[in-house]
DSSP file (Angstrom, degrees, kcal/mol; ACC not computed):
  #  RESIDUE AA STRUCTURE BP1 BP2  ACC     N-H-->O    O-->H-N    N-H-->O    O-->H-N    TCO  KAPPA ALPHA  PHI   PSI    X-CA   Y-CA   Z-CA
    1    1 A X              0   0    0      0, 0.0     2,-0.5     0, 0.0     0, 0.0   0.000 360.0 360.0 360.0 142.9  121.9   83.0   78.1
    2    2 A X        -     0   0    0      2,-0.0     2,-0.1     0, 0.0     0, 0.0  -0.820 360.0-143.6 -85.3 113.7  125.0   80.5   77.8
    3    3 A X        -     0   0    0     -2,-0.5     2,-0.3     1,-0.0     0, 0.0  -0.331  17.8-132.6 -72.2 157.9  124.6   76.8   79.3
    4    4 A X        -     0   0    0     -2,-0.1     4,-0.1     2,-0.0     5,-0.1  -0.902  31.6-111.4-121.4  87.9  127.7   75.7   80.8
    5    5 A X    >   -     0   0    0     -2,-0.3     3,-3.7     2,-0.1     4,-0.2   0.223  28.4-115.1 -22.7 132.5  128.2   72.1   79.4
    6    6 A X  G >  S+     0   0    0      1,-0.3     3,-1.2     2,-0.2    -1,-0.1   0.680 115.2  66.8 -37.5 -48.2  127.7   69.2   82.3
    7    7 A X  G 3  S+     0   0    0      1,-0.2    -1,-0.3     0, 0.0    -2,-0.1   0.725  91.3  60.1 -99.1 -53.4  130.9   68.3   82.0
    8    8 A X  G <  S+     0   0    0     -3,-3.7    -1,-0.2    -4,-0.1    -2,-0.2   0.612  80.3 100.5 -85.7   7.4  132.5   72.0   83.5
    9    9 A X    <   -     0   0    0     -3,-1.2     2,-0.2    -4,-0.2    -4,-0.0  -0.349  63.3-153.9 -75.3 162.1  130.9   71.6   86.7
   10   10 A X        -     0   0    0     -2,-0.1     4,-0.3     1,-0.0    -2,-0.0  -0.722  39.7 -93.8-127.5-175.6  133.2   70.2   89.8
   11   11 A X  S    S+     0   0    0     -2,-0.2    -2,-0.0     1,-0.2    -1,-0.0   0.210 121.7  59.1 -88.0  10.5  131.7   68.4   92.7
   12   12 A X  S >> S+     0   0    0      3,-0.1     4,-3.4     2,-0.1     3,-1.8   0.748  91.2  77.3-102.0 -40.7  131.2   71.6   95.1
   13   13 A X  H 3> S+     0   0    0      1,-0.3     4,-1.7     2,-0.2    -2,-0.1   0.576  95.8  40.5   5.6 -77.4  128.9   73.4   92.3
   14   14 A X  H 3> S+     0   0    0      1,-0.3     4,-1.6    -4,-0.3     5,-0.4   0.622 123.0  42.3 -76.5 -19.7  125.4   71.3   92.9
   15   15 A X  H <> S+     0   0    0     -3,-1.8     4,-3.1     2,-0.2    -1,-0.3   0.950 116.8  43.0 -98.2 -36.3  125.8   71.4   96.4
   16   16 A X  H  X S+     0   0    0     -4,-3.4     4,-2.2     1,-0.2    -2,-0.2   0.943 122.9  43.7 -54.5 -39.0  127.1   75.3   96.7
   17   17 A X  H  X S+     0   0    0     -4,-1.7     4,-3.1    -5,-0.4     5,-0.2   0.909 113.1  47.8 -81.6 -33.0  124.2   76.1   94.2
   18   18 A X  H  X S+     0   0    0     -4,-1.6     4,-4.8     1,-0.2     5,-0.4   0.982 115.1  57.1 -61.0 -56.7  121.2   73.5   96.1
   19   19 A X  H  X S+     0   0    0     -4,-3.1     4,-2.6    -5,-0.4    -2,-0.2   0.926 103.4  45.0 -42.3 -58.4  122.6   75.5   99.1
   20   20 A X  H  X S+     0   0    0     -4,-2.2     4,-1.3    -5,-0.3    -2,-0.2   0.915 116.0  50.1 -55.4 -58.5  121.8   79.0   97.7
   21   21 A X  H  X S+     0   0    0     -4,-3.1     4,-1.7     2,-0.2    -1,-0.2   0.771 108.5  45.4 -23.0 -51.9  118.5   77.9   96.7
   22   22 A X  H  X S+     0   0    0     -4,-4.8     4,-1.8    -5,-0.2    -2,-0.2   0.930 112.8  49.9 -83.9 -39.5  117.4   76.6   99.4
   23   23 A X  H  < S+     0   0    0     -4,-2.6    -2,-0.2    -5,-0.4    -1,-0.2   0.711 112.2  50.3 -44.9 -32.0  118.7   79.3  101.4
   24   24 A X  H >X S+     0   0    0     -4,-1.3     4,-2.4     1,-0.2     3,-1.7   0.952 111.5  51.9 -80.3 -66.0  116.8   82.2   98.9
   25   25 A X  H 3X S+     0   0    0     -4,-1.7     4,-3.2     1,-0.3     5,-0.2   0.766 103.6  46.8 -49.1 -26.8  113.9   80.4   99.1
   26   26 A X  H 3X S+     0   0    0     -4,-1.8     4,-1.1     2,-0.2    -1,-0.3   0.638 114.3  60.0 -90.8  -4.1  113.5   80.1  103.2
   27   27 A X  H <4>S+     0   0    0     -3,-1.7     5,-1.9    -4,-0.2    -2,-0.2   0.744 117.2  32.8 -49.1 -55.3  114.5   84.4  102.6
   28   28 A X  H  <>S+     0   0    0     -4,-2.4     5,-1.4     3,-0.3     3,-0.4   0.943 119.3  44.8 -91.1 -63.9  111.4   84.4  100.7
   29   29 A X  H  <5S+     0   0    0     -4,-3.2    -3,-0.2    -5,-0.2    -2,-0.1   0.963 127.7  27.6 -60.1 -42.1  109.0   82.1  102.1
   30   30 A X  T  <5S+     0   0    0     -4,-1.1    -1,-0.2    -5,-0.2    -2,-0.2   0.300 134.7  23.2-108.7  15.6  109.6   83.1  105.8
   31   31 A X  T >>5S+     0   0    0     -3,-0.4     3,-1.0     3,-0.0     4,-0.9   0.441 124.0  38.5-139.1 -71.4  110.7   86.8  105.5
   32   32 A X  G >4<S+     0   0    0     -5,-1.9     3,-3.4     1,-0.3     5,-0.4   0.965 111.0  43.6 -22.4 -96.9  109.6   88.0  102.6
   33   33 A X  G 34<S+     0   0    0     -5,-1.4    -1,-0.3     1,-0.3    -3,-0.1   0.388 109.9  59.8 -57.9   6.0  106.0   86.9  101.6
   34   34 A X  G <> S+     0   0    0     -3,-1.0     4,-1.1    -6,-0.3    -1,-0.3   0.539 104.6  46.0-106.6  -5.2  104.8   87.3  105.0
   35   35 A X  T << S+     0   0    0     -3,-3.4    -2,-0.2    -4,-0.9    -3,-0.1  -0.053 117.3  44.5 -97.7  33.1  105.6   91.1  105.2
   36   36 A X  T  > S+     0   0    0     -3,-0.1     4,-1.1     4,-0.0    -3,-0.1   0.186 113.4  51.4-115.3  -4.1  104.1   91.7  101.9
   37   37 A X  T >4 S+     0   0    0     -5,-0.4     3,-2.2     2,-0.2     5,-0.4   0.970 113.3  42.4 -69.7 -75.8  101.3   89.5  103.0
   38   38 A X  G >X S+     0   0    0     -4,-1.1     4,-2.1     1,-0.4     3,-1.3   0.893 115.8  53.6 -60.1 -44.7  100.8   91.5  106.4
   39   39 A X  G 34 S+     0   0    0      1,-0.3    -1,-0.4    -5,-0.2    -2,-0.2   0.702 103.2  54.4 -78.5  -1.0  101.3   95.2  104.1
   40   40 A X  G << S+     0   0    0     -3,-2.2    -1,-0.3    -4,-1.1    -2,-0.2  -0.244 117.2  39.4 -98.3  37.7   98.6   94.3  101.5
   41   41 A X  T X> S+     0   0    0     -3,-1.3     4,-3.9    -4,-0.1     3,-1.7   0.191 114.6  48.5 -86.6 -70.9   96.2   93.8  104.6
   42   42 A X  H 3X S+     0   0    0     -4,-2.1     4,-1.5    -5,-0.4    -2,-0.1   0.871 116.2  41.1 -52.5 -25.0   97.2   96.3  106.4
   43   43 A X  H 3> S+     0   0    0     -5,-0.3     4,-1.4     2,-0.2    -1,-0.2   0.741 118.7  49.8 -91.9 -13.5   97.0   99.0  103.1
   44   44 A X  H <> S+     0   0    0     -3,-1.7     4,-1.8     2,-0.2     5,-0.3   0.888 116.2  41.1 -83.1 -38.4   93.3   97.2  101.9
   45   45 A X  H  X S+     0   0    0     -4,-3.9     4,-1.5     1,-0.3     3,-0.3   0.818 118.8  57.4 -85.5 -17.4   92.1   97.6  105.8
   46   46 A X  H  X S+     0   0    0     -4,-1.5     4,-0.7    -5,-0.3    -1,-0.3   0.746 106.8  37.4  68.7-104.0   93.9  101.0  105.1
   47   47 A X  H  X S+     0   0    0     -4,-1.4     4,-0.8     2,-0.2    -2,-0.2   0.551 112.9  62.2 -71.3 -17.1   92.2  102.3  102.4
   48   48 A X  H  X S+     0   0    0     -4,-1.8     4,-1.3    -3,-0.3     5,-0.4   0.925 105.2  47.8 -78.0 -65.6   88.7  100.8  103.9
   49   49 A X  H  < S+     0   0    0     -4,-1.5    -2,-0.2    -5,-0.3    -3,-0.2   0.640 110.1  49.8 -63.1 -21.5   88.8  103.0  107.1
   50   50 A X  H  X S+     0   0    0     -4,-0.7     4,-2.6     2,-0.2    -1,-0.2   0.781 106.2  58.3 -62.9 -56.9   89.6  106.1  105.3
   51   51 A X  H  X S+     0   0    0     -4,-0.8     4,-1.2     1,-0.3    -2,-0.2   0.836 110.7  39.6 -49.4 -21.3   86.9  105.5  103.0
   52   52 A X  H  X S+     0   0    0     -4,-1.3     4,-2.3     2,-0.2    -1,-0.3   0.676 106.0  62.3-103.4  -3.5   84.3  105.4  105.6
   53   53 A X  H  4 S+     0   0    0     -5,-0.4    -2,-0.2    -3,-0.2    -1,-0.2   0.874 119.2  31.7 -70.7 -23.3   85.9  108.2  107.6
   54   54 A X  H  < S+     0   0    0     -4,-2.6    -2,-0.2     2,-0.1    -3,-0.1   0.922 139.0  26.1 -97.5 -72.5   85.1  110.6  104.1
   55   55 A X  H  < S-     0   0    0     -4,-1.2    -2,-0.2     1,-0.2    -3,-0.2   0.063 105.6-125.6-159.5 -21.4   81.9  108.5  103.2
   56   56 A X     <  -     0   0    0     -4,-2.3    -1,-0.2    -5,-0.0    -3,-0.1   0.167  46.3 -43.5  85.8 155.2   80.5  107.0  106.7
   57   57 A X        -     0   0    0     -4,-0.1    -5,-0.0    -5,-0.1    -6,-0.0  -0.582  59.8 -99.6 -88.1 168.2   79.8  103.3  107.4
   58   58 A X  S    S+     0   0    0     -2,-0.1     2,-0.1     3,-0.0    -6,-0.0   0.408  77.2  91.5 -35.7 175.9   78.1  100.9  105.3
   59   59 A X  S    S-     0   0    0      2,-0.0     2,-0.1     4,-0.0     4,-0.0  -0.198  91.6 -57.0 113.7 176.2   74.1  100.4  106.4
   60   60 A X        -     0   0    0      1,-0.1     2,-0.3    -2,-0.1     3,-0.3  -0.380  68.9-107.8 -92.3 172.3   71.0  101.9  105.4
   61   61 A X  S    S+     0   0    0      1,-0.2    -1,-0.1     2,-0.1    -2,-0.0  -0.602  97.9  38.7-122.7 129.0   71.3  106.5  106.1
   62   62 A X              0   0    0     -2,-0.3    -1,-0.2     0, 0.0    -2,-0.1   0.899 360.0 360.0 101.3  29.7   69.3  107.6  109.0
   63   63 A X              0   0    0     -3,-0.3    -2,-0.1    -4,-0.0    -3,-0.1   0.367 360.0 360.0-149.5 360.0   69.6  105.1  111.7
């Protein structure tokens, strides 16, 4: 990748680029990463309840 020497930046840059950042990140923390949080629950509890529907629940057989 190619740095762009300090020097070629103008005074809107840091603030356009702090902007875009901050913006990507609040995308991420508050939209993202909680729907992939809430689908890798939802696909373990998911995959749990199908397993005992073929296999039965846990606990000792005959009670």
């Amino acid at each position: 990748m190619s740095e762009v020497p300090p020097q070629h930046f103008t005074e809107q840059e840091p603030r356009s680029r702090r902007r875009q950042e901050l913006l990507t990140f609040l995308v991420l923390a508050f939209g993202i990463w909680p729907i992939v949080a809430v689908g890798t629950v939802a696909g373990y509890g998911f995959l749990v309840w199908f397993y005992q529907m073929i296999f039965g629940p846990p606990g000792p057989l005959g009670h």
